[in-house]
C-alpha positions in Angstrom: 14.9 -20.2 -15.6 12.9 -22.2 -13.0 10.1 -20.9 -11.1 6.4 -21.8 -9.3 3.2 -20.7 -10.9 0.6 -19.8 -8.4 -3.3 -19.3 -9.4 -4.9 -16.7 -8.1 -7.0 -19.2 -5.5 -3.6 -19.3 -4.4 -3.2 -23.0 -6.0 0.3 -24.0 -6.6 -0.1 -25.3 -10.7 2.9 -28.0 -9.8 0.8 -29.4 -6.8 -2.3 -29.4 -9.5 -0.8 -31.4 -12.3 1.0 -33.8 -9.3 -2.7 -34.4 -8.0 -4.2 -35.3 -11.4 -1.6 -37.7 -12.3 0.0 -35.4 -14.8 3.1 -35.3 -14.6 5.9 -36.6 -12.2 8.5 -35.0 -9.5 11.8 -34.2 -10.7 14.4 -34.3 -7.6 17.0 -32.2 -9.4 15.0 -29.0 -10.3 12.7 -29.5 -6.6 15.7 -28.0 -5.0 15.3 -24.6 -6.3 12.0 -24.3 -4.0 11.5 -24.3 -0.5 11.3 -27.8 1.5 7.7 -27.3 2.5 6.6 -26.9 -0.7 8.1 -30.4 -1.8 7.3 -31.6 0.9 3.6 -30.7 -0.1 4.7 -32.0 -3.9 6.0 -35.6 -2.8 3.0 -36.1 -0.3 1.0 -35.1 -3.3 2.7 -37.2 -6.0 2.5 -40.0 -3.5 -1.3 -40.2 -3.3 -1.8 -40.0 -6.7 0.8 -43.1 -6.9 -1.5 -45.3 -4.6 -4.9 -44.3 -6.5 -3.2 -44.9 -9.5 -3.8 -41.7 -11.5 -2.9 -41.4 -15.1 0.8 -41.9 -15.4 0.3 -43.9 -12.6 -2.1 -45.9 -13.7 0.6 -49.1 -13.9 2.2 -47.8 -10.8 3.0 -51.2 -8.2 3.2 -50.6 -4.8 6.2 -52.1 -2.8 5.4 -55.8 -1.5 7.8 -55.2 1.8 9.0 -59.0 3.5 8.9 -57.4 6.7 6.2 -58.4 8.9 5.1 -54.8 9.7 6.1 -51.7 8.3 5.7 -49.3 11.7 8.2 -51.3 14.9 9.6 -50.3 17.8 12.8 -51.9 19.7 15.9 -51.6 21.2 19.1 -50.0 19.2 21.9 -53.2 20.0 24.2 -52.4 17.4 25.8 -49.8 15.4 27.0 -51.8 12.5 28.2 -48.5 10.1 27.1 -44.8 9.9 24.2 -46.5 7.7 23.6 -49.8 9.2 22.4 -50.5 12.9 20.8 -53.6 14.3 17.5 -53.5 16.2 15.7 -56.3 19.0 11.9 -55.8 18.1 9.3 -55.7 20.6 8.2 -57.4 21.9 10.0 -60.6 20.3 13.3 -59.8 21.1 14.3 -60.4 17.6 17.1 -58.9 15.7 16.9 -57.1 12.5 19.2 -55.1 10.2 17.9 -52.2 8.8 19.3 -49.4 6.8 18.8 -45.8 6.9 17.1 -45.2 3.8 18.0 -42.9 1.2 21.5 -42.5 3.2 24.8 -43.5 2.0 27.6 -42.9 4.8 31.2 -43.1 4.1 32.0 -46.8 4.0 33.8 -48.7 6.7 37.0 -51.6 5.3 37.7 -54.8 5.4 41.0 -55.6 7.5 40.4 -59.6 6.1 40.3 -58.0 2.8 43.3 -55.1 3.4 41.0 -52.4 2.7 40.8 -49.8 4.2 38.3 -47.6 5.9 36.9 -44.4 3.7 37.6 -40.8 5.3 35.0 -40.4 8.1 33.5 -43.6 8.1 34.6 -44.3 11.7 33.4 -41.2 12.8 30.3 -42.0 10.8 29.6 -44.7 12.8 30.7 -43.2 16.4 28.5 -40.6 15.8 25.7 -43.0 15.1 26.8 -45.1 18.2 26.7 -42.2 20.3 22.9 -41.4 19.5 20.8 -44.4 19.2 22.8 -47.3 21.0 20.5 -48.4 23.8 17.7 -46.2 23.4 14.1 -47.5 22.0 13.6 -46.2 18.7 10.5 -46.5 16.7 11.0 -47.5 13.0 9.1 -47.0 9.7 10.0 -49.8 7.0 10.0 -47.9 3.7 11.2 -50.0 0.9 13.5 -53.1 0.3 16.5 -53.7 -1.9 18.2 -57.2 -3.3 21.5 -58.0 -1.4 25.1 -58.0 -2.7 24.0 -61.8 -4.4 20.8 -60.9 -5.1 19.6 -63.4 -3.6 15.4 -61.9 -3.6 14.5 -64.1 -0.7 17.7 -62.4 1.9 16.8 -58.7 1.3 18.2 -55.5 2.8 15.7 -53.3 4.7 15.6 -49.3 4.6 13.9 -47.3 7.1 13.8 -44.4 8.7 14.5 -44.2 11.8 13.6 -41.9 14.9 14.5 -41.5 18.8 12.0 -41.5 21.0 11.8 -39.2 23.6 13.5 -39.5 26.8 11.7 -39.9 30.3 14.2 -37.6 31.4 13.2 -34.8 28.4 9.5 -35.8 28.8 9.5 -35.0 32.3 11.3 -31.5 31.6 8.6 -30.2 29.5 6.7 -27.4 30.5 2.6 -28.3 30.9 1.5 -25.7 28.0 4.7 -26.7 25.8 4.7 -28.7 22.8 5.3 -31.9 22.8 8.7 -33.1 22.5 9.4 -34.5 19.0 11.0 -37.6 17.5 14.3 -37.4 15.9 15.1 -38.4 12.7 18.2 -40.4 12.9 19.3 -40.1 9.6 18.6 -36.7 8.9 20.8 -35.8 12.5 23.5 -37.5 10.7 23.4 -35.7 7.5 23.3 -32.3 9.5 26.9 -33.2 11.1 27.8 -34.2 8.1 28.4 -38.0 8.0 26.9 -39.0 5.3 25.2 -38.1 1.7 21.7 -38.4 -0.1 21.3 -41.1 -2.3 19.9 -39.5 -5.8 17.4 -42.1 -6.7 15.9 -42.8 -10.2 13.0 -41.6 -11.3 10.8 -44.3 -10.0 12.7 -45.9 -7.1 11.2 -45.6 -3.9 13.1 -43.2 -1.7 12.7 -42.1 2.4 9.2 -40.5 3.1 11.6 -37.9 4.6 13.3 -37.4 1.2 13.7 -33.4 1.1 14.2 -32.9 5.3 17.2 -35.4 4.0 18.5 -33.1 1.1 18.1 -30.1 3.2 20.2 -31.6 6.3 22.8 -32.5 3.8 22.3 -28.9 2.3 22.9 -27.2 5.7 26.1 -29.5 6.4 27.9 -28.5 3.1 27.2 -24.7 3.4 28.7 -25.1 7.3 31.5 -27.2 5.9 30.7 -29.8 8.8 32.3 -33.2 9.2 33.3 -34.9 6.0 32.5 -31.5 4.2 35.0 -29.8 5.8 37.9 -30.2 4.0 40.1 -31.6 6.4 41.8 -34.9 7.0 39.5 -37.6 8.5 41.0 -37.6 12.2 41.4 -41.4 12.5 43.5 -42.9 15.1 45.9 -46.3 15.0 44.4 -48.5 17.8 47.0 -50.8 19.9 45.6 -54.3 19.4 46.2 -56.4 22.5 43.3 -59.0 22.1 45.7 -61.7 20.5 48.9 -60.8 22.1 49.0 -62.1 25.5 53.0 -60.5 26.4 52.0 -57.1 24.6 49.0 -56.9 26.7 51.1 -57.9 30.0 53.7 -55.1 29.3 50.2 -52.7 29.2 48.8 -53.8 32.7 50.6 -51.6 34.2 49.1 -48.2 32.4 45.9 -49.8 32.7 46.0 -50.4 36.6 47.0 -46.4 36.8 43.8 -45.5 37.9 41.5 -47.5 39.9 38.8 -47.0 37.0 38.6 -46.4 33.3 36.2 -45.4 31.1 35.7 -47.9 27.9 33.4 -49.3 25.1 32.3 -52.7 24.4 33.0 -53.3 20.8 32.0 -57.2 21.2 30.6 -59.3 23.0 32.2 -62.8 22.9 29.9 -64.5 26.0 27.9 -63.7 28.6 30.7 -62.6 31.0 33.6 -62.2 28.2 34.0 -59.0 26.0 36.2 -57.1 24.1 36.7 -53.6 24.7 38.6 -50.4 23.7 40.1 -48.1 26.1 40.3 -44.3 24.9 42.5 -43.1 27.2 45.1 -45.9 26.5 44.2 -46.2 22.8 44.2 -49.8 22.9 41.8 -52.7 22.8 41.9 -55.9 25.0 39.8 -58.9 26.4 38.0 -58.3 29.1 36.4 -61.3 31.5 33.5 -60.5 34.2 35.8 -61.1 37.6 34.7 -63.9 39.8 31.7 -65.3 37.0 31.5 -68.3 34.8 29.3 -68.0 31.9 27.6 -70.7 29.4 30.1 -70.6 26.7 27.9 -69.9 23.0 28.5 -71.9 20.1 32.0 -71.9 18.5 32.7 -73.5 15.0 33.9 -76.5 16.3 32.1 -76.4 19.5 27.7 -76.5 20.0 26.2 -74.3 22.8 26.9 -75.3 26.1 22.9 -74.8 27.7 22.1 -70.8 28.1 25.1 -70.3 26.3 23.5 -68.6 23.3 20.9 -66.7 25.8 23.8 -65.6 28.1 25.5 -64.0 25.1 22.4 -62.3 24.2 21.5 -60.5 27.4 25.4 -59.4 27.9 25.1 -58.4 23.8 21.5 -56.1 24.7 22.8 -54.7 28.2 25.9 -53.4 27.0 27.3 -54.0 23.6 29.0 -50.9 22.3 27.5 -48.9 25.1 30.3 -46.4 27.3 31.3 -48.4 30.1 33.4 -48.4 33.7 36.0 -51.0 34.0 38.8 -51.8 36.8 41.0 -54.1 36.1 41.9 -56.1 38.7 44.3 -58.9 37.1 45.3 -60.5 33.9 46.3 -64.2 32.7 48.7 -65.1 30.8 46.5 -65.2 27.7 46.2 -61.6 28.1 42.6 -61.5 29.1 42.1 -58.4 31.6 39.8 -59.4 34.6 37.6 -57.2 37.1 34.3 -55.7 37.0 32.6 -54.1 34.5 29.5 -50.8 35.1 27.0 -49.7 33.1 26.2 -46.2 34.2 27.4 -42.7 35.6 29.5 -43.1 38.6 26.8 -42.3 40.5 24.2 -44.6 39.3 26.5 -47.7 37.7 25.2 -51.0 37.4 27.6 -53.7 38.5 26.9 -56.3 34.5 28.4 -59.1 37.1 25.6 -59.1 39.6 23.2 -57.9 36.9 24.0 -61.7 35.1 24.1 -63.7 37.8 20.8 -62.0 39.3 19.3 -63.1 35.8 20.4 -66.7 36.0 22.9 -66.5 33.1 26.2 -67.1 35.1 27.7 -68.8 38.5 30.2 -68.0 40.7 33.5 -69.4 39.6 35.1 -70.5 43.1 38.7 -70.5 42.2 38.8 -66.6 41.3 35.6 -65.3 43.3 38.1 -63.9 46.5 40.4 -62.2 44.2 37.6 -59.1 43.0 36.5 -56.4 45.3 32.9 -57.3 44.3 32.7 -60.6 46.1 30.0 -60.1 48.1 27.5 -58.2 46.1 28.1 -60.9 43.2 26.9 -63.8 45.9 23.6 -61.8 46.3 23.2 -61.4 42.9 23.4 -64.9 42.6 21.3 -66.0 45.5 18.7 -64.1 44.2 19.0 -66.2 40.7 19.0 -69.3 43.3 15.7 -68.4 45.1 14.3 -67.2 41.9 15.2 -70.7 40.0 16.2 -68.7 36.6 17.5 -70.2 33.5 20.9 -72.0 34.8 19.0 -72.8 38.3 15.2 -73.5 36.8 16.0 -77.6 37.2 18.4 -76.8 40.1 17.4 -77.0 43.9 17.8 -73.9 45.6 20.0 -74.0 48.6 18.9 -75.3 52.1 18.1 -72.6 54.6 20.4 -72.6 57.6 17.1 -73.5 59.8 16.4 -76.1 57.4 20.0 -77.4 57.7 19.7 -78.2 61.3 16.4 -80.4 60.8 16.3 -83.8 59.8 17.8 -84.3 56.0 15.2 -85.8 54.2 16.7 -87.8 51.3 15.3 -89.0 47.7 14.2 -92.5 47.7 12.8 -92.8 44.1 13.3 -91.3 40.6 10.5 -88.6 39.5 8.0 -90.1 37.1 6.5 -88.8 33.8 2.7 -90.4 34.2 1.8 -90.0 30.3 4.5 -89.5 27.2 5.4 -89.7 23.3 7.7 -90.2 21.7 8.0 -87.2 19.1 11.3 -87.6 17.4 14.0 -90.8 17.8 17.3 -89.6 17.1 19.0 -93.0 17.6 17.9 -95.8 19.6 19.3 -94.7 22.6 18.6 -90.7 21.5 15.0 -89.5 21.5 12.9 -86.7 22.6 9.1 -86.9 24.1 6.4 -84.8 25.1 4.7 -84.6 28.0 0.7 -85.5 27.3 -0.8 -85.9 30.4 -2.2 -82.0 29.8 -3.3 -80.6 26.8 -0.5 -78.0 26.8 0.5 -79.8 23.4 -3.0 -80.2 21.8 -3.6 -76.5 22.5 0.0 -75.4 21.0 -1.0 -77.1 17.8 -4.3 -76.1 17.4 -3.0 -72.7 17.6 -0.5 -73.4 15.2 -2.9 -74.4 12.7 -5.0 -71.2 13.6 -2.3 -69.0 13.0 -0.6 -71.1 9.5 -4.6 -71.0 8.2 -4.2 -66.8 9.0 -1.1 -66.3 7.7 -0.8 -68.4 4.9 2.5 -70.6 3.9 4.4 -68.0 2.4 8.1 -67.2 4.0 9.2 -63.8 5.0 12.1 -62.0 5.9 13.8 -63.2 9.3 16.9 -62.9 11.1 19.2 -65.7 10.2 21.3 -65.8 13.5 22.3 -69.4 15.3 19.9 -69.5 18.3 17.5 -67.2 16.9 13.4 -68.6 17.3 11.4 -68.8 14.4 8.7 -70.1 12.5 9.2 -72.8 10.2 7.4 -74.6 7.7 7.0 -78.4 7.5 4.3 -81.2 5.8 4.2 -84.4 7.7 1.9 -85.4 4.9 -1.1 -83.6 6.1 -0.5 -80.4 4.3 2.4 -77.7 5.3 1.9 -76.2 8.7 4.4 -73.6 10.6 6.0 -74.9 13.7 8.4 -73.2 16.1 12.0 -74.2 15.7 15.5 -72.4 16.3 18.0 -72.3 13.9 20.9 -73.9 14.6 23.6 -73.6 11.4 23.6 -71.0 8.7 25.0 -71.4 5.2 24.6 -70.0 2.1 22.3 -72.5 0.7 20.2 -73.4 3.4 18.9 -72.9 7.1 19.6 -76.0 9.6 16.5 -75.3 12.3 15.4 -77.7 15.2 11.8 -77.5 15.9 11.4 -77.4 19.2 8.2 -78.7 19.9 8.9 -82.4 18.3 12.7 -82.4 18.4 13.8 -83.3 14.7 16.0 -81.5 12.5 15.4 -79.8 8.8 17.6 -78.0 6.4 15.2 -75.6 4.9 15.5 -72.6 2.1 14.7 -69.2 3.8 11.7 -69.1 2.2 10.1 -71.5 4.4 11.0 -69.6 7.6 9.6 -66.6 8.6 9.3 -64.4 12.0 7.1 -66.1 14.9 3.8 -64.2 16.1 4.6 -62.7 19.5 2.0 -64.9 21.1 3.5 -67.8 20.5 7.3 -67.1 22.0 6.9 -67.5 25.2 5.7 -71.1 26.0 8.8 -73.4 27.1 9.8 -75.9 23.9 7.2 -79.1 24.5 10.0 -81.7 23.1 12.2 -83.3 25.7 15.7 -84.1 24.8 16.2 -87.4 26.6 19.1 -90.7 26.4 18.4 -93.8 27.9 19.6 -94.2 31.6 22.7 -96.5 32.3 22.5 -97.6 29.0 26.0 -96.9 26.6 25.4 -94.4 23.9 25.0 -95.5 20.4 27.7 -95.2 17.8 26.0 -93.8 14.9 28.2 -95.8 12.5 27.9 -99.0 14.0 26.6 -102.3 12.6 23.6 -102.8 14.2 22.6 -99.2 14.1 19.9 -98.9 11.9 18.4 -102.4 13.1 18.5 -101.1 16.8 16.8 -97.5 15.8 14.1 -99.6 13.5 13.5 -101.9 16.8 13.3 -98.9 19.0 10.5 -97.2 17.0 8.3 -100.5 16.7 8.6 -101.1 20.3 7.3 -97.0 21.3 6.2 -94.8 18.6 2.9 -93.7 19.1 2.1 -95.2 22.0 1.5 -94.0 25.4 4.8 -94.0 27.8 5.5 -93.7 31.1 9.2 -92.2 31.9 11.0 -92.7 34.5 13.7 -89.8 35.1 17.2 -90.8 36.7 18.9 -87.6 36.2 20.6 -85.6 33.6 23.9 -86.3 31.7 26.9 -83.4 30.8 25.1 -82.5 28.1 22.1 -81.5 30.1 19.9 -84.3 28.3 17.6 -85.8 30.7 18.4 -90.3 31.2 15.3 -91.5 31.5 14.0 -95.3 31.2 10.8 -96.1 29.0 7.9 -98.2 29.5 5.3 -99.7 27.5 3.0 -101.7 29.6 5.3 -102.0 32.4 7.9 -103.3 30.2 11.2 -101.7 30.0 11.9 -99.9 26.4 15.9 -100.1 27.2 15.4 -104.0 28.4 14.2 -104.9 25.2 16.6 -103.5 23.6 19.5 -105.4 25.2 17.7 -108.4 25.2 18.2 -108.4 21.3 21.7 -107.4 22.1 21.7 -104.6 20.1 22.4 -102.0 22.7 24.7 -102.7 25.9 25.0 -101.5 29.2 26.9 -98.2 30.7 29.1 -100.1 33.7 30.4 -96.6 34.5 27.4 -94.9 34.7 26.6 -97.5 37.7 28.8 -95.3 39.6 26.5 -92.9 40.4 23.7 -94.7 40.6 21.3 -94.3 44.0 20.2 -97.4 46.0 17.0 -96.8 44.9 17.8 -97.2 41.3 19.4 -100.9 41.9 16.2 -102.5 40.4 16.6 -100.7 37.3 20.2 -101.6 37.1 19.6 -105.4 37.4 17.1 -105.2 35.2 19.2 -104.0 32.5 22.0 -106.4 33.4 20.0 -109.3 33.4 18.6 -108.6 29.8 22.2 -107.9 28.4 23.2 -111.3 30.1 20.2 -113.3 28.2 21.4 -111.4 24.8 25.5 -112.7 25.7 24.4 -116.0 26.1 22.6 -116.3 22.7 25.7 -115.1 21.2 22.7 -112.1 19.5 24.1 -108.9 17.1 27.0 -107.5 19.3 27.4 -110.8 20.9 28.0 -112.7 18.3 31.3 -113.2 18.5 31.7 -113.2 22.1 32.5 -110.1 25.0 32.7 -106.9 23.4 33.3 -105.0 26.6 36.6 -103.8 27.5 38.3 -104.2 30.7 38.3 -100.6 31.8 34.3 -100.7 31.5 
């Protein structure tokens, strides 16, 4: 027999001995009374906990690796009926959380050949459905080890809520009250997605604990979802992403209707997806009509520039959200083209011009007449033009038609960096520098200091994503000090990052990374990615290698620099030449004949830039006749060159 003793003050005796530290919630028999009751119990036993009363007087609170334990940011993915990915505010920076003390049914591997538990797809879909795209406000409650335990990569639980709508805050009445958060995880333990995990005695559970076991309560007795007895309703999908005639013998169904409803499932670039049509069952590639996108990194392939950011804006605006398509065409590959809404019919948002208006795409000429949206997508993009954004910030905007009719005023010398360092040499004719003729630099490290000396050198939990901006610890033998870098590789050992600031490259353990203050995100990178200007690139492997790179760095590092900027190459690297003194970096380093000339690069060289060219020759001539390093056994350079 199980009951509740009540005093005559009307003190419940199990709320008494939980707020003298005398005795200790027991989940199983709690059920028997009524959830505000253990709700007053567990807020009870909870305070005694953190004043560490009697049986709690070796009780250690949590030490969470998350920055903060109360954030708010954007839903971007659903990754399970447990699992969702959030971008913080304001950083913009991922992070995985799950619910906590919620196990849904657990989605398959189809690498691995196993399959999906009953309802775990409509686990997830009903958490898609929810939260994807709304701002959701989270509370970090407590942290578990990962499948490897590995203690420094761990999994985050929270508990998550939606915040209220404009549209539902606008509804309510004056005198009404306010309009409350929901509880993610306790919605989806009332349809009946998902169970309560039964914690031991002294693991930390959800703050939310019994609203949990009552949802879950309620879902059983209505036999709701995957307490219902019945079969899980999941569907065969018709895969059409890899099978370029399969998809072809589709087009046809698909091109039915001028429009079709659809979800983004993934997002492979800025203007390519993959996305699954409902009414045709199938899933198929799907490329913004008319746009070319930076493509991301692939695994044999780095970032082409905005690449990684392209992907990211696409990935926030409209990954796994309900979308409009119309598919105008298709290539042989398979890959369906047209455009793409966000949006009731009423109020869509074309993704094309909202990508170019961002700077993240161009118009792709050879395709741009074949989509109905031709015209709108050439505003969009004009606007990214006037605007200089991202793809466009080093890129002249276009002449005005007025401003075409007046005399064309033409460059007649390269632009000039006054005052540079060198702050990391790559090779000797790879290097990055920084701009000192402000104190832009000076302050950024002082505040890096600042902010190391307030934070301490102790890593925390970050989001270990290629591209991702971060802080990162180094010691240039002054004592460690956190820098901003970007991580460019992940493995299971280690973290490759750039710093972005200086330029050079570490492989560091995740413990020395950890998230970057929000104050510190926005300022451009301070390190300049520069080659040397008509000058051949170096083979890493080659004999003189080391020799040149050694020269190189007696010749300019630390000392003052004036650059002179040609242009950019592919790569969008800026060729600049060097000088110390008025003397030529690049000449110097022909005249030792360890570096030669680009003949092809000549090609596009401006009148203007004829002095630097015969400058260059001239020293690689003095280092041929001395028969120096390359030259040593006579003309290296081929024909074709």
């Amino acid at each position: 027999m199980f009951g509740s003793v009540v005093h005559p003050s009307g003190h419940n005796i199990s709320i008494e001995l939980l707020k003298e530290g005398l005795g200790k919630m027991t989940d199983w028999s709690s059920e028997f009374t009524s959830v505000a009751i253990r709700t007053d119990m567990r807020n009870t036993e909870k305070l005694a906990k953190l004043n560490k009363i009697r049986v709690w007087v070796n009780y250690v609170a949590p030490v969470l690796q998350a920055a903060e334990s109360r954030l708010t940011g954007l839903v971007v993915e659903v990754v399970s009926g447990d699992c969702l990915v959030v971008a913080l505010k304001p950083s913009n920076n991922e992070m995985r959380l799950y619910l906590s003390s919620i196990r849904a049914p657990r989605l398959g591997n189809a690498r691995r050949e196993e399959p999906n538990a009953p309802y775990a797809v409509d686990a997830k879909e009903a958490l898609r459905n929810k939260c994807i795209g709304r701002v959701v406000s989270i509370e970090v409650e407590y942290e578990r080890n990962n499948a490897q335990n590995d203690a420094a990569a761990l999994l985050t639980f929270a508990s998550v809520f939606l915040e209220p709508t404009a549209a539902a805050a606008g509804k309510k009445k004056a005198d009404a009250a306010p309009v409350e958060r929901i509880n993610l995880g306790e919605q989806l333990l009332t349809d009946g997605f998902g169970e309560v995990v039964r914690h031991k005695q002294d693991e930390e559970k959800s703050g939310y604990y019994d609203a949990l076991v009552a949802a879950e309560a309620s879902a059983r007795a209505a036999k709701r979802g995957q307490f219902s007895g019945k079969p899980s309703p999941e569907a065969r999908v018709t895969d059409l992403c890899f099978d370029g005639n399969k998809a072809k013998q589709y087009l046809p169904f698909l091109q039915r209707e001028k429009s079709l409803r659809a979800i983004v499932e993934q997002v492979y670039a800025g203007n390519r997806f993959k996305i699954y049509i409902p009414k045709e069952n199938c899933t198929v590639n799907y490329v913004l009509a008319g746009i070319k996108s930076p493509q991301p990194a692939r695994p044999s392939k780095e970032a082409e520039p905005f690449g990684e950011e392209a992907r990211k804006f696409s990935r926030r605006t409209v990954n796994q959200r309900n979308v409009i398509v119309e598919i105008e065409d298709m290539d042989r590959a398979g890959n369906a083209f047209g455009p793409l809404y966000v949006g009731q019919k009423d109020s869509k948002t074309n993704i094309g011009c909202h990508l170019l208006a961002a700077g993240y795409g161009r118009i792709d000429d050879f395709s741009i007449d074949r989509t109905s949206t031709a015209s709108d997508l050439v505003k969009a993009q004009d606007v990214a033009k006037a605007g200089r954004k991202n793809i466009w910030k080093n890129v002249l905007p276009d002449e005005t038609v007025a401003a075409a009719a007046a005399p064309v005023v033409r460059k007649t010398a390269d632009d000039v960096w006054p005052v540079v360092r060198l702050s990391e040499i790559v090779s000797h004719t790879h290097f990055f520098v920084q701009n000192i003729s402000d104190r832009v630099v000076a302050t950024l490290e002082d505040q890096m200091r600042a902010w190391t000396a307030s934070v301490g050198v102790d890593g925390k939990t970050v989001e270990l994503r290629k591209g991702a901006l971060v802080a990162a610890l180094f010691d240039d033998g002054q004592g460690p000090l956190w820098n901003r870098a970007r991580i460019e590789s992940v493995s299971a050992q280690a973290i490759r990052v750039r710093f972005i600031d200086y330029g050079n490259v570490e492989v560091l353990p995740v413990t020395r990374l950890r998230p970057l203050d929000p104050t510190l995100v926005s300022l451009p990178g301070q390190a300049k990615e520069c080659v040397f200007g008509f000058v051949k690139q170096a083979e890493p492997h080659h004999e003189y290698a080391a020799d040149a790179a050694h020269l190189f760095n007696d010749l300019a590092w630390g000392k003052t620099l004036t650059g002179i900027v040609h242009g950019r190459d592919e790569a969008g690297r800026f060729q600049v030449s060097l000088f110390v003194n008025d003397k030529s970096v690049s000449e110097s380093l022909l005249e030792t004949g360890v570096a030669r000339v680009d003949r092809k690069s000549f090609k596009a060289a401006q009148s203007y830039q004829k002095k630097v060219v015969d400058g260059l020759l001239t020293a690689q001539d003095a280092a041929k006749r001395r028969r120096l390093c390359l030259w040593q056994y006579g003309d290296v350079e081929s024909d074709d060159e």
